[in-house]
gemmi code that builds the backbone of each chain (N, CA, C; Angstrom):
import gemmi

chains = {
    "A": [
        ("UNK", (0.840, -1.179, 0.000), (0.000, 0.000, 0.000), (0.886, 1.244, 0.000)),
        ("UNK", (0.358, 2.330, -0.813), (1.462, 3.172, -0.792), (0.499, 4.627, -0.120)),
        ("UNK", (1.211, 5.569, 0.449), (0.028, 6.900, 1.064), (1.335, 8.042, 0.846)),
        ("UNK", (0.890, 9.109, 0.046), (1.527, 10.301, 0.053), (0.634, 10.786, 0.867)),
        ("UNK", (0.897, 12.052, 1.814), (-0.340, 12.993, 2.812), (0.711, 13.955, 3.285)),
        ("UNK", (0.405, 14.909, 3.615), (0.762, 16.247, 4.124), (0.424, 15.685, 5.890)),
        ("UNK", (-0.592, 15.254, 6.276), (-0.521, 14.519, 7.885), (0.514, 14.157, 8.295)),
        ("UNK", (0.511, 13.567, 9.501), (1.667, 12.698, 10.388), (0.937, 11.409, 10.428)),
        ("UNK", (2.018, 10.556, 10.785), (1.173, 9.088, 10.747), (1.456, 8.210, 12.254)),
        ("UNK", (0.864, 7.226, 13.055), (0.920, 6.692, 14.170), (1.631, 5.510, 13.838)),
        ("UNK", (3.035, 5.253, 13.682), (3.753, 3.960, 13.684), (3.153, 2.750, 13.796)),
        ("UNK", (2.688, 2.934, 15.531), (1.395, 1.661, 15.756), (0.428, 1.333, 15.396)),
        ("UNK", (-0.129, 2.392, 14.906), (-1.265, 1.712, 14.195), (-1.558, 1.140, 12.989)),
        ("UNK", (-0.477, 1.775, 12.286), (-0.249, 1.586, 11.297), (0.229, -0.065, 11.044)),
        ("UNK", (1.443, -0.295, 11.391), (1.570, -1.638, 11.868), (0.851, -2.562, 12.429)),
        ("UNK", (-0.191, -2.412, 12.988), (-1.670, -3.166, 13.365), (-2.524, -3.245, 12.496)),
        ("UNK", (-2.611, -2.319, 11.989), (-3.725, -2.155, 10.395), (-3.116, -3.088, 9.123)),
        ("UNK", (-1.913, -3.309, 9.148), (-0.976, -3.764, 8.392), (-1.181, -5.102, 8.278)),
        ("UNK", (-0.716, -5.834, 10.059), (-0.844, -7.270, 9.781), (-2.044, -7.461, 10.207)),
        ("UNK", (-2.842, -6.831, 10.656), (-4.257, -7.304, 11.039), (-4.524, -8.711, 10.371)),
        ("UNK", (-5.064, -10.126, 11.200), (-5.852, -10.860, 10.642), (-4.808, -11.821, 9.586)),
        ("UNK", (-3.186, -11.426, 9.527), (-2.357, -12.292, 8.961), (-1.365, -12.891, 9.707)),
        ("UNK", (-1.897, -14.118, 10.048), (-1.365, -14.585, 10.735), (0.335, -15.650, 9.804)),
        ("UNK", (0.436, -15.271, 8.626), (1.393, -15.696, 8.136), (2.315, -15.126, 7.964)),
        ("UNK", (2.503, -13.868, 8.751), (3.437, -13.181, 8.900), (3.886, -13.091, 10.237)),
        ("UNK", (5.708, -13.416, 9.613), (6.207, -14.194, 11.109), (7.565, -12.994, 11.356)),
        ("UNK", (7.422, -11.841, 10.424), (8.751, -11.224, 10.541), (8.005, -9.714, 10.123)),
        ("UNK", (8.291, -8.398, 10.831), (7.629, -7.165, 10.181), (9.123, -6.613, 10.177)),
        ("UNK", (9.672, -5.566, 9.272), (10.612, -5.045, 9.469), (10.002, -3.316, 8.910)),
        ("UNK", (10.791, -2.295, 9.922), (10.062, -1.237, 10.092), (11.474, 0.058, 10.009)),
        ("UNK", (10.896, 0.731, 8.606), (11.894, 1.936, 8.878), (11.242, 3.403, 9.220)),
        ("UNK", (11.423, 4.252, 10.257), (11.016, 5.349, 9.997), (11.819, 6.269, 9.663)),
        ("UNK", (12.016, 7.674, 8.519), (12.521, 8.173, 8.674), (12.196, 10.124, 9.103)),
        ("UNK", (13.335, 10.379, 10.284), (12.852, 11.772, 10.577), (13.739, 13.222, 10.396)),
        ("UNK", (12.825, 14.069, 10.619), (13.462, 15.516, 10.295), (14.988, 15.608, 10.999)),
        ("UNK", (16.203, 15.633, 11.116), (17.264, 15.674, 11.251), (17.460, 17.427, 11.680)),
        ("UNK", (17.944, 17.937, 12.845), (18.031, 19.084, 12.942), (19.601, 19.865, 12.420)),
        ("UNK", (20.283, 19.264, 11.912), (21.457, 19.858, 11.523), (21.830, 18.875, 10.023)),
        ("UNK", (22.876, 19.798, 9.429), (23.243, 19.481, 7.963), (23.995, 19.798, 7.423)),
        ("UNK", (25.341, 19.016, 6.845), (26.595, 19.351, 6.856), (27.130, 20.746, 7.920)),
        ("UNK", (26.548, 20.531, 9.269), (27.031, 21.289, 10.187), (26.110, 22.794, 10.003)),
        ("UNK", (25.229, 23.270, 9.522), (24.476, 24.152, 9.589), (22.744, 23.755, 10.177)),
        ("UNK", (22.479, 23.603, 11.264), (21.279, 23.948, 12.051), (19.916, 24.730, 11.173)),
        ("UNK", (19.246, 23.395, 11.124), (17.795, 23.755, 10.374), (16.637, 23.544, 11.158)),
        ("UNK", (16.351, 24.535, 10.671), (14.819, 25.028, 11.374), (13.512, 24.081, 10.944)),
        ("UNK", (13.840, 23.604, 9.773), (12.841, 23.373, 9.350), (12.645, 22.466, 7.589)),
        ("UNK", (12.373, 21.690, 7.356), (12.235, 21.539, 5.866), (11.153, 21.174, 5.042)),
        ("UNK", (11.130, 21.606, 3.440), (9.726, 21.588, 3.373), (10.097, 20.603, 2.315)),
        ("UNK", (9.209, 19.282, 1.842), (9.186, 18.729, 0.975), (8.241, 18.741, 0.053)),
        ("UNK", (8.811, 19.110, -1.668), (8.013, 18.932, -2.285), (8.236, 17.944, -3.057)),
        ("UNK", (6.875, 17.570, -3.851), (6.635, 16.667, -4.877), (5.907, 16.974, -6.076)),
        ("UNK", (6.253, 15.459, -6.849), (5.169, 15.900, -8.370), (4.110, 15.100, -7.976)),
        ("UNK", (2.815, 15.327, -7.250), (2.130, 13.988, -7.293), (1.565, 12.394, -7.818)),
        ("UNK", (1.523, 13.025, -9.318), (1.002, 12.425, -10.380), (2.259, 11.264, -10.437)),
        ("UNK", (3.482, 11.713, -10.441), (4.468, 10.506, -10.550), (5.369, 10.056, -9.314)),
        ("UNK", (4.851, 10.699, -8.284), (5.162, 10.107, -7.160), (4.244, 8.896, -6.736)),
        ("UNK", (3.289, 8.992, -7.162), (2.363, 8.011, -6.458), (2.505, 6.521, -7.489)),
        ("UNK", (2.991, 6.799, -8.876), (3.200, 5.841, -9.942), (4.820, 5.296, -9.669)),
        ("UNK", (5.523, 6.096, -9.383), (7.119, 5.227, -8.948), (6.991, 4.641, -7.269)),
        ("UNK", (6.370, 5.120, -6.432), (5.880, 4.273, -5.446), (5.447, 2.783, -5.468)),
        ("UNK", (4.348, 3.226, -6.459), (3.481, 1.800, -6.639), (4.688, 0.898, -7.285)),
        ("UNK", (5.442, 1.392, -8.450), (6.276, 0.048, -9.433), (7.505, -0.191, -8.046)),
        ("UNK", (7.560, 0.563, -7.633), (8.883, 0.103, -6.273), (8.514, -0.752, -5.811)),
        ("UNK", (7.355, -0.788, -4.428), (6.736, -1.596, -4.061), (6.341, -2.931, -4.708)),
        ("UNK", (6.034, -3.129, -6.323), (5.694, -4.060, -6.921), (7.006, -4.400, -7.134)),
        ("UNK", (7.848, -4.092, -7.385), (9.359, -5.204, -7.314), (9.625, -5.236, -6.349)),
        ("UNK", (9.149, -4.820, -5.067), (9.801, -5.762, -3.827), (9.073, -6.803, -3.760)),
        ("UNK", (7.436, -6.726, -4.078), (6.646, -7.496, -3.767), (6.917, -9.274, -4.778)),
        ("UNK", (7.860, -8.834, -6.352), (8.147, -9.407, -7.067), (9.441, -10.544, -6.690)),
        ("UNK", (10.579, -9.688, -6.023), (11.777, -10.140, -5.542), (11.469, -10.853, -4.144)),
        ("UNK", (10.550, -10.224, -2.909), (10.777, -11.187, -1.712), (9.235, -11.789, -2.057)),
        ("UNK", (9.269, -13.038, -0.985), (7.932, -13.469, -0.540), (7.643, -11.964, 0.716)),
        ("UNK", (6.794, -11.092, 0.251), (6.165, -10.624, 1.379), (4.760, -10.751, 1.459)),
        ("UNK", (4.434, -10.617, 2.668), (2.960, -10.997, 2.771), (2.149, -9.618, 2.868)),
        ("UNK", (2.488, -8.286, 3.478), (2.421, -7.001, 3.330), (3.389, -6.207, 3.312)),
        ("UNK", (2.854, -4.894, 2.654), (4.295, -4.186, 2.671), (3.194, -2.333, 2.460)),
        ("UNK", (3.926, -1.694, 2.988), (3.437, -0.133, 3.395), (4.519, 0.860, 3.150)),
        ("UNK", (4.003, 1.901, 2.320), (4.975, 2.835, 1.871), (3.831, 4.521, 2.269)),
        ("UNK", (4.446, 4.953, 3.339), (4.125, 6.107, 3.544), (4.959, 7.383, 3.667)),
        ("UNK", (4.588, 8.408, 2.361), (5.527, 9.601, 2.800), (4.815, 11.463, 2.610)),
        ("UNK", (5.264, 11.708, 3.417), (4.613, 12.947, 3.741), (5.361, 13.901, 3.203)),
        ("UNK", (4.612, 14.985, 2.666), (4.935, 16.174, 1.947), (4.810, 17.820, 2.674)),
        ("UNK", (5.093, 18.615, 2.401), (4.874, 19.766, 3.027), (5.919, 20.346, 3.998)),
        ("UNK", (5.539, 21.125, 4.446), (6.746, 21.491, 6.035), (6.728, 21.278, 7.353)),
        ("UNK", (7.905, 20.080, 7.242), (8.427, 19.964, 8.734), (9.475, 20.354, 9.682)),
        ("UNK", (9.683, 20.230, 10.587), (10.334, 20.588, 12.106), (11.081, 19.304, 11.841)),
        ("UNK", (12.448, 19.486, 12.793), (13.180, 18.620, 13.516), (12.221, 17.968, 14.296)),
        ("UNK", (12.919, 16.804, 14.168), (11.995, 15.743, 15.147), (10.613, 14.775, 14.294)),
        ("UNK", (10.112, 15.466, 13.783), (9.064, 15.132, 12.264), (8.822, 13.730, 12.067)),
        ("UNK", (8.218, 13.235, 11.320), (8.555, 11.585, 10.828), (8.227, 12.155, 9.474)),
        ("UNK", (9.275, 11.625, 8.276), (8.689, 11.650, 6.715), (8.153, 10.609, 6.370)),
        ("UNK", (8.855, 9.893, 6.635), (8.558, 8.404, 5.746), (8.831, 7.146, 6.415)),
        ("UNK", (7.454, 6.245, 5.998), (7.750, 5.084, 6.959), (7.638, 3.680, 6.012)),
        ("UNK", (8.153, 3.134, 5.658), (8.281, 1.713, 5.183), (8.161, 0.504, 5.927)),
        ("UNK", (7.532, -0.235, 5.120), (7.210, -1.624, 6.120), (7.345, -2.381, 5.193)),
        ("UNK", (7.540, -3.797, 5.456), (7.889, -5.079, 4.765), (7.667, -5.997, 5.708)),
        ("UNK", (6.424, -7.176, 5.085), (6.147, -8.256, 6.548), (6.206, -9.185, 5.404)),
        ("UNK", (7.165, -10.327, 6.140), (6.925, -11.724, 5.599), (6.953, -12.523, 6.662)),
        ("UNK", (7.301, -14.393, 5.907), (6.991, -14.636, 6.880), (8.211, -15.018, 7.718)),
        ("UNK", (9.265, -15.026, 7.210), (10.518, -14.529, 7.768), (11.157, -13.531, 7.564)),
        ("UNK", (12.037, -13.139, 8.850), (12.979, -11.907, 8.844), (13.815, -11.551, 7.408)),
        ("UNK", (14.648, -12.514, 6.778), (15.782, -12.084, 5.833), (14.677, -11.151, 4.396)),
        ("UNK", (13.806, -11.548, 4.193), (12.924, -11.317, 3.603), (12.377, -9.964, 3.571)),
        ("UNK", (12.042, -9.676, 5.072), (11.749, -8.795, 5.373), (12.409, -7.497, 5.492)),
        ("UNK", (13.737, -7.997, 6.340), (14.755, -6.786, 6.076), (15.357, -6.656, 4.827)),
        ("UNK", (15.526, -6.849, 3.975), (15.908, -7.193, 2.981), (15.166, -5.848, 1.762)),
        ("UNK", (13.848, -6.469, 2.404), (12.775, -6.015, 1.183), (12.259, -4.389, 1.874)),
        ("UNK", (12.971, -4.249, 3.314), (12.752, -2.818, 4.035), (13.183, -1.852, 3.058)),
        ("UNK", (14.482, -2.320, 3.089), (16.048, -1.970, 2.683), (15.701, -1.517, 1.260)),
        ("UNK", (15.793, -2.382, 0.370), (15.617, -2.721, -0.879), (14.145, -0.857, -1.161)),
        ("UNK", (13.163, -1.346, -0.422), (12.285, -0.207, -0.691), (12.811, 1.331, -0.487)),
        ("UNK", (13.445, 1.229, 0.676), (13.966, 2.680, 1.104), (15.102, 3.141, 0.028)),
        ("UNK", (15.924, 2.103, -0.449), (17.040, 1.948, -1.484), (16.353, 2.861, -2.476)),
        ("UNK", (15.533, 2.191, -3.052), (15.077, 2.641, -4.354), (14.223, 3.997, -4.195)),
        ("UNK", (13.414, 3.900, -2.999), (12.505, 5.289, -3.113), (12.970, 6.746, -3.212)),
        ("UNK", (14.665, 6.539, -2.424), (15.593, 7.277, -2.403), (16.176, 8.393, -3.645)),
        ("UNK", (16.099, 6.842, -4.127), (16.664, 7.418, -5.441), (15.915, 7.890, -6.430)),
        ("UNK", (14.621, 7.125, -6.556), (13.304, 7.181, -7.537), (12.037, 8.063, -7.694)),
        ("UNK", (11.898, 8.044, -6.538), (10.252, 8.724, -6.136), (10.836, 10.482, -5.638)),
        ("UNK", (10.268, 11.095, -6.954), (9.989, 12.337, -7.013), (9.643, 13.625, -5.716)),
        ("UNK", (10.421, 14.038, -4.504), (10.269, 14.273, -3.563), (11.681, 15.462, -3.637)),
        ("UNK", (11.386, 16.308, -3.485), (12.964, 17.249, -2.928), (12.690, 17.814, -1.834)),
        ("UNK", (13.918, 18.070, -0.944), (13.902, 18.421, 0.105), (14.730, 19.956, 0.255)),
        ("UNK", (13.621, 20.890, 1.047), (14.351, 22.268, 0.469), (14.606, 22.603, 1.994)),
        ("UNK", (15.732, 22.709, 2.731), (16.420, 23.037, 3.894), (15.987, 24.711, 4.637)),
        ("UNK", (15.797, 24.837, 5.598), (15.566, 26.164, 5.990), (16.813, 26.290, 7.098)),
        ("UNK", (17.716, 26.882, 6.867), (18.745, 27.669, 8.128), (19.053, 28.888, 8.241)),
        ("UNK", (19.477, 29.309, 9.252), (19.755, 30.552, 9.598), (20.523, 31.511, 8.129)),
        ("UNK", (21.128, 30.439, 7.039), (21.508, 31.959, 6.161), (20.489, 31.260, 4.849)),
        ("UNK", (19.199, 31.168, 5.301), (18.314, 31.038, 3.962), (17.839, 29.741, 4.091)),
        ("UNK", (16.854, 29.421, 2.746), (16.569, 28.005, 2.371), (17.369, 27.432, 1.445)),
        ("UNK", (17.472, 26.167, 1.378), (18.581, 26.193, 0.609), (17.790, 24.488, -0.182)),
        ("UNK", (17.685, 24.079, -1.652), (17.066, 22.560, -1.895), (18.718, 22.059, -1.673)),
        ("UNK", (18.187, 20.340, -1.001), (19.385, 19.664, -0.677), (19.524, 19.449, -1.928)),
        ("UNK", (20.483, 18.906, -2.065), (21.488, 17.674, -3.092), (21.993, 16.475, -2.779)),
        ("UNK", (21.559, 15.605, -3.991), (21.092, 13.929, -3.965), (22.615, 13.678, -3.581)),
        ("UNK", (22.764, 12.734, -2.862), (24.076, 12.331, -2.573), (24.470, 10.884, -3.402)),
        ("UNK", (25.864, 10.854, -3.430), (26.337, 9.930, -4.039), (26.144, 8.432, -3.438)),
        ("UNK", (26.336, 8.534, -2.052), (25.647, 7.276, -1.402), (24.911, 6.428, -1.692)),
        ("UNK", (23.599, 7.524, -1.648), (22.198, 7.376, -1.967), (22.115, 6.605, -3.292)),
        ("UNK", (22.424, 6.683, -4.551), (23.020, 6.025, -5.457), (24.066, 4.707, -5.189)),
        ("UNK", (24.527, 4.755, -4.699), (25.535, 3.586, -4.420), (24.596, 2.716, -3.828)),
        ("UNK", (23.793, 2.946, -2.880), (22.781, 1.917, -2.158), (21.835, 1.534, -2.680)),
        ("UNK", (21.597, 2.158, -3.916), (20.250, 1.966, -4.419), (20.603, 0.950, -5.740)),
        ("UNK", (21.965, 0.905, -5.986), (22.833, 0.351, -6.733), (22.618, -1.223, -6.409)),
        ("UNK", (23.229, -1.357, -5.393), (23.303, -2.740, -5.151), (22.417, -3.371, -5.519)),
        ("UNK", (21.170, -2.961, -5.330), (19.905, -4.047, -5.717), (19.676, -4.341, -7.055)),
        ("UNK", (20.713, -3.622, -7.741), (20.319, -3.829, -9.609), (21.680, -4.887, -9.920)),
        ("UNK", (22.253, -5.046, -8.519), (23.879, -6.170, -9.213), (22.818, -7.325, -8.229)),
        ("UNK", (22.198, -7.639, -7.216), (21.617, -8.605, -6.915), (20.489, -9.076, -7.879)),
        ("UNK", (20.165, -8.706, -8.511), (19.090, -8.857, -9.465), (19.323, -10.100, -10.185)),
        ("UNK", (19.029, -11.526, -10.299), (19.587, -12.225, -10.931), (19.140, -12.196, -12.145)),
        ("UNK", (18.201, -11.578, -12.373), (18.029, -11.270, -14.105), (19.014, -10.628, -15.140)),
        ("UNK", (19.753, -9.504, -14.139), (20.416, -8.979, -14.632), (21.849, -9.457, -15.086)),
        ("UNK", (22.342, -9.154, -16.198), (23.417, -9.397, -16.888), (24.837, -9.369, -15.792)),
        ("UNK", (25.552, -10.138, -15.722), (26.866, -9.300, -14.974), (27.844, -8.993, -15.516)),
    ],
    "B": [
        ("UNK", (1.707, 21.114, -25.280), (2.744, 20.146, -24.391), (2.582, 20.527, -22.959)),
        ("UNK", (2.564, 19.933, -22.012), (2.783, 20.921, -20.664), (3.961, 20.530, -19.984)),
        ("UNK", (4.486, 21.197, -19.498), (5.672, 21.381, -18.667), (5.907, 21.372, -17.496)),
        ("UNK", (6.159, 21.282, -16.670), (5.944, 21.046, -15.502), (8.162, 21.057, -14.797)),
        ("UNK", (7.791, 22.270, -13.637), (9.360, 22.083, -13.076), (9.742, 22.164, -11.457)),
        ("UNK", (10.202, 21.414, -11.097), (10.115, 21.154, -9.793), (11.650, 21.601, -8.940)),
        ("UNK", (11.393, 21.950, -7.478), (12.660, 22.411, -6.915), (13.269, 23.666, -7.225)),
        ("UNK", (14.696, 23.511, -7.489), (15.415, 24.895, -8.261), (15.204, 25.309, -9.341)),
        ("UNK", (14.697, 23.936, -10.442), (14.499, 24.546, -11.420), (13.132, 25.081, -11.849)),
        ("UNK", (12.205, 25.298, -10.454), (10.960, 26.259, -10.650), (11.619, 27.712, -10.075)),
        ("UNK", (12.449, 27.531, -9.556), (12.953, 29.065, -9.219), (13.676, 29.416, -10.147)),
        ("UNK", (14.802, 28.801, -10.744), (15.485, 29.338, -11.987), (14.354, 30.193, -13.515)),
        ("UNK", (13.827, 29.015, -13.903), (12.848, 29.051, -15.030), (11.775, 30.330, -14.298)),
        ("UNK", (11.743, 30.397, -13.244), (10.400, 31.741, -12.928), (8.858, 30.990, -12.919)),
        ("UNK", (8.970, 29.523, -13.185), (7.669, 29.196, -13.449), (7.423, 27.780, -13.084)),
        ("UNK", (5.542, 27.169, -12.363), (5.953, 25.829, -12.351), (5.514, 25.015, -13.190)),
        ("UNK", (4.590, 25.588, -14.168), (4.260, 24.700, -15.223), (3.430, 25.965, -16.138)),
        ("UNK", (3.937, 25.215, -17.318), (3.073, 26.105, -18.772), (2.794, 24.849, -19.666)),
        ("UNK", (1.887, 25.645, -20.802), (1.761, 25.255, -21.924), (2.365, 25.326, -22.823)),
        ("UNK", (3.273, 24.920, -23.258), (3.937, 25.082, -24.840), (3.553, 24.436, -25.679)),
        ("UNK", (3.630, 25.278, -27.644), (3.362, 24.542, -28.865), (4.809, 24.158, -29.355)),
        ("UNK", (4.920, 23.202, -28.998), (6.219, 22.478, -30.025), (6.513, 22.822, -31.365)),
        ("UNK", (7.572, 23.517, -31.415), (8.335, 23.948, -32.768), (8.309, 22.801, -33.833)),
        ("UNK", (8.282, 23.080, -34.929), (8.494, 22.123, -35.563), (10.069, 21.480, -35.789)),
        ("UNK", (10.087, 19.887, -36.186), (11.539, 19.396, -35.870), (11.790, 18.842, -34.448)),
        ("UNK", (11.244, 19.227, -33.024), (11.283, 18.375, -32.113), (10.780, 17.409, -31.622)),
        ("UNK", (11.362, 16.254, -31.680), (10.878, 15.221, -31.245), (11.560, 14.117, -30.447)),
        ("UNK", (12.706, 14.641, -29.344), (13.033, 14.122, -28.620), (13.279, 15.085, -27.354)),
        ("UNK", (13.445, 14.201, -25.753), (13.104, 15.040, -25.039), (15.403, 16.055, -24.763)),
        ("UNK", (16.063, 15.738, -25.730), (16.886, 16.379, -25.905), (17.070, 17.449, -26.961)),
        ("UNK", (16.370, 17.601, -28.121), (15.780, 18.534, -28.583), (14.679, 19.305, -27.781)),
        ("UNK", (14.146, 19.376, -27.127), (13.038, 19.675, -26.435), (14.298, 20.812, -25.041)),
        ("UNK", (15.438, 20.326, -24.762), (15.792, 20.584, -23.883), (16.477, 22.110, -24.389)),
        ("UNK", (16.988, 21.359, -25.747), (17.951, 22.289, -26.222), (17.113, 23.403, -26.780)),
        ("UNK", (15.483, 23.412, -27.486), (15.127, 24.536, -27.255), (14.716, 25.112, -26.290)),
        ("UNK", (14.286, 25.546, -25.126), (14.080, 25.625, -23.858), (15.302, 26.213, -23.321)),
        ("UNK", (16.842, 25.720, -24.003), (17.637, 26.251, -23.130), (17.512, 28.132, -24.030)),
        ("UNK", (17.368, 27.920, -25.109), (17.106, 29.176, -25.786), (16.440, 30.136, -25.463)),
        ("UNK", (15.186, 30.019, -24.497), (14.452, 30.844, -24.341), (14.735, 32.112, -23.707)),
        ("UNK", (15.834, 32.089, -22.669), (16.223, 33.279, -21.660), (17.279, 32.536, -20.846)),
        ("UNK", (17.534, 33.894, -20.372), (19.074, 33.209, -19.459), (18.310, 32.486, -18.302)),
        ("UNK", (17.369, 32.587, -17.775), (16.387, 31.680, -16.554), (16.628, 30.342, -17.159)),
        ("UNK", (16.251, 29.832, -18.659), (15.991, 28.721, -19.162), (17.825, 28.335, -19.191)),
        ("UNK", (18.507, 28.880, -19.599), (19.832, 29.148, -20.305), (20.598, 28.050, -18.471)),
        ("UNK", (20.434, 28.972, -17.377), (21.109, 29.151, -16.606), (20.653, 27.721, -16.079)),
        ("UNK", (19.560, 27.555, -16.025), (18.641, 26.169, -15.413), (19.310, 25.053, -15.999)),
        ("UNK", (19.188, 25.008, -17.480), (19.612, 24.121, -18.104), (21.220, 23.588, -18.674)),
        ("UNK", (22.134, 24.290, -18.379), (23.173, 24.414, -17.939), (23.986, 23.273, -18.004)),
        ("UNK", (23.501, 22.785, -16.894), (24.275, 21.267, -16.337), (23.510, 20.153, -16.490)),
        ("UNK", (23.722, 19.327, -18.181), (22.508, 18.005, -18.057), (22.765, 16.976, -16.858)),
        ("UNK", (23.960, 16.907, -16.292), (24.017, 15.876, -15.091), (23.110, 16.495, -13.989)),
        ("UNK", (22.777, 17.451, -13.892), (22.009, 18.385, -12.554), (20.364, 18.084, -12.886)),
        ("UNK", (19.868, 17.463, -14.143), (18.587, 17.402, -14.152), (18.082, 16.336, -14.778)),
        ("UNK", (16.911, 15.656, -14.649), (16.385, 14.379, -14.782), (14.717, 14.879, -15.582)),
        ("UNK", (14.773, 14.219, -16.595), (13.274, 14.779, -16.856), (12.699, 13.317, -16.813)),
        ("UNK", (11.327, 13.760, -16.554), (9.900, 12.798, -16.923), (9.213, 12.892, -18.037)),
        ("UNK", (8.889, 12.199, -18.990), (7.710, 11.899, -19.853), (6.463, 11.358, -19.749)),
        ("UNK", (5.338, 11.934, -19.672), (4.363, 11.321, -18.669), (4.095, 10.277, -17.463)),
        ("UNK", (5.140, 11.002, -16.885), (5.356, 10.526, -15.416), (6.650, 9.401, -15.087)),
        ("UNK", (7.432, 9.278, -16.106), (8.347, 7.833, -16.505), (9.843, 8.685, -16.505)),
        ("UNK", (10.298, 8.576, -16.434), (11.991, 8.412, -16.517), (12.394, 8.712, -17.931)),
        ("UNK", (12.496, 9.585, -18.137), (13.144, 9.508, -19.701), (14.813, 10.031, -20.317)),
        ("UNK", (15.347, 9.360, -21.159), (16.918, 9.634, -21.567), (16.494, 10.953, -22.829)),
        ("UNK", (17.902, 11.283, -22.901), (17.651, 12.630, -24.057), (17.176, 11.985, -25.308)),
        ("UNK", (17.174, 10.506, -25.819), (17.470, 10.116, -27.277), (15.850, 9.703, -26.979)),
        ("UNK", (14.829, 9.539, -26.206), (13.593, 9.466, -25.799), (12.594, 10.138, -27.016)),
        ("UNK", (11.311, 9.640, -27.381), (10.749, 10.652, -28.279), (9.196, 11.542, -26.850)),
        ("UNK", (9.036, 12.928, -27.725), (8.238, 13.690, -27.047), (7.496, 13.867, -27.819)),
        ("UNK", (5.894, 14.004, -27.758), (4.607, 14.505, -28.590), (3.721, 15.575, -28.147)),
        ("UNK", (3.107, 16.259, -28.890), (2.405, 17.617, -28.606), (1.941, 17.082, -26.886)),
        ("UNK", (0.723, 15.944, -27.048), (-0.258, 15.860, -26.017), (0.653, 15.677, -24.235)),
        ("UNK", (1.870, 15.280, -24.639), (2.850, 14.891, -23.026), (2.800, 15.781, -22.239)),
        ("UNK", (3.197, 15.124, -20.742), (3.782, 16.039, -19.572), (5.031, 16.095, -19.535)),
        ("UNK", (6.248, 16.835, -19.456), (6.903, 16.682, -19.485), (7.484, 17.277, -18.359)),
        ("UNK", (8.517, 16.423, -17.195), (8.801, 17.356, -15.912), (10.014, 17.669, -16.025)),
        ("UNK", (10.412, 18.731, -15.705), (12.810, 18.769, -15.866), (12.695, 19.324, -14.401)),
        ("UNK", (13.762, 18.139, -13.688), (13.223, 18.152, -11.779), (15.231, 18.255, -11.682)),
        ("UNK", (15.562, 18.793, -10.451), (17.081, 18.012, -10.317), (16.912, 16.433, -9.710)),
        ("UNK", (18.158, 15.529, -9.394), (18.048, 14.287, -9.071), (17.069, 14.506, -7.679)),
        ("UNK", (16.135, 13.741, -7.255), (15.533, 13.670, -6.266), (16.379, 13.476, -4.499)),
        ("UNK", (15.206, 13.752, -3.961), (16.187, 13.865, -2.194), (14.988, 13.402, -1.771)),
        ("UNK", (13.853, 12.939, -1.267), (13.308, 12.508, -0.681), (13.691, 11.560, 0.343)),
        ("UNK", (12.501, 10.733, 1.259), (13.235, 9.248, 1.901), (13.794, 10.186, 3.645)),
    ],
}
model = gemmi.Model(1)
for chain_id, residues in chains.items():
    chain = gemmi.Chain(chain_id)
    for i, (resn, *xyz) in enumerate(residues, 1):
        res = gemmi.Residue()
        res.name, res.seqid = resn, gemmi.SeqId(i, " ")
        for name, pos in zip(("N", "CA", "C"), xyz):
            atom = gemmi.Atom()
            atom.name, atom.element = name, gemmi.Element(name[0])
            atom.pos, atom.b_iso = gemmi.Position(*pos), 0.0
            res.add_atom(atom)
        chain.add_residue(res)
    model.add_chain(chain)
structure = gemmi.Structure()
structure.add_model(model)
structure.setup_entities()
């Protein structure tokens, strides 16, 4: 299931709503991610995220459908929030339930990997000398990497 | 065509989405880029650095050698930061 919203979301419940009633899920693996108050050493107030909707909600869905393709999962939840937040915040929360762990973390990973890199979202920084939009890091790419050399379809 | 620009390059360009009539002769979204960079130093300055920007074709991922048609969306975003 995938949810773009300008709201905040309840971890727990969410995760209850999730496996509700599946009892074949023997492993949930859970990422949240939050507003960070500092950045390359400059102190932010605040950040606002924008998006394209129309193709955020379409590279969500095909992400999710290749995790759902690559692990056995039994559910899986992709929530990320748009608009302006505070330090402390939650953006985005990913879930992956199977019915074992490797699976699960795996397919956490694998989602956050790719959404990173894929799903249409910028993040525009507010500090004391201005706003400033971040810049995609090289990392972020490198991690999102790996899952296209695990791919056994893929050529090596 | 509509256009659509997200991040810096809605502050560069001055704008977040228009309508444009496609010149005749374009039909890829690297022709498409290269007129656009013509329009003003906003377009000029935006478009600048092709490693700094990623476009969409109705909502998809697209390379410069890609084809573009009157009816598309077309987005020119920098690499994404979300997550």
């Amino acid at each position: 299931m995938i949810r773009v919203q300008q709201e905040d979301f309840d971890v727990g419940q969410e995760l209850a709503a999730l496996t509700e009633g599946n009892h074949a899920i023997g492993g949930v693996a859970v990422f949240v991610g939050l507003v960070r108050d500092m950045a390359g050493g400059a102190e932010i107030s605040a950040m606002t995220l924008e998006h394209y909707p129309a193709m955020t909600e379409k590279m969500l869905g095909e992400i999710e459908a290749e995790a759902r393709a690559r692990w056995p999962l039994e559910a899986s939840l992709v929530i990320h929030r748009y608009g302006r937040l505070e330090p402390g915040e939650q953006i985005v929360m990913v879930v992956a339930a199977s019915a074992h762990r490797q699976a699960a973390f795996e397919a956490c990973e694998f989602l956050m990997d790719w959404l990173k890199t894929k799903a249409p979202f910028w993040k525009l920084e507010e500090t004391g000398e201005g706003a400033q939009w971040v810049d995609a890091r090289d990392s972020d790419n490198a991690a999102a990497a790996r899952w296209t050399k695990r791919d056994p379809d893929a050529a090596e | 065509m509509k256009l659509l620009y997200f991040a810096w390059l809605k502050t560069k360009t001055g704008r977040a989405e228009e309508d444009v009539t496609l010149p005749e002769g374009i039909a890829t979204v690297g022709e498409l880029l290269a007129w656009l960079e013509g329009r003003g130093p906003g377009f000029a300055d935006a478009l600048a650095d092709r490693r700094a920007i990623r476009v969409a074709v109705n909502q998809a991922y697209a390379q410069p050698g890609d084809p573009v048609r009157p009816g598309d969306e077309v987005a020119i975003f920098p690499p994404v930061t979300g997550g």
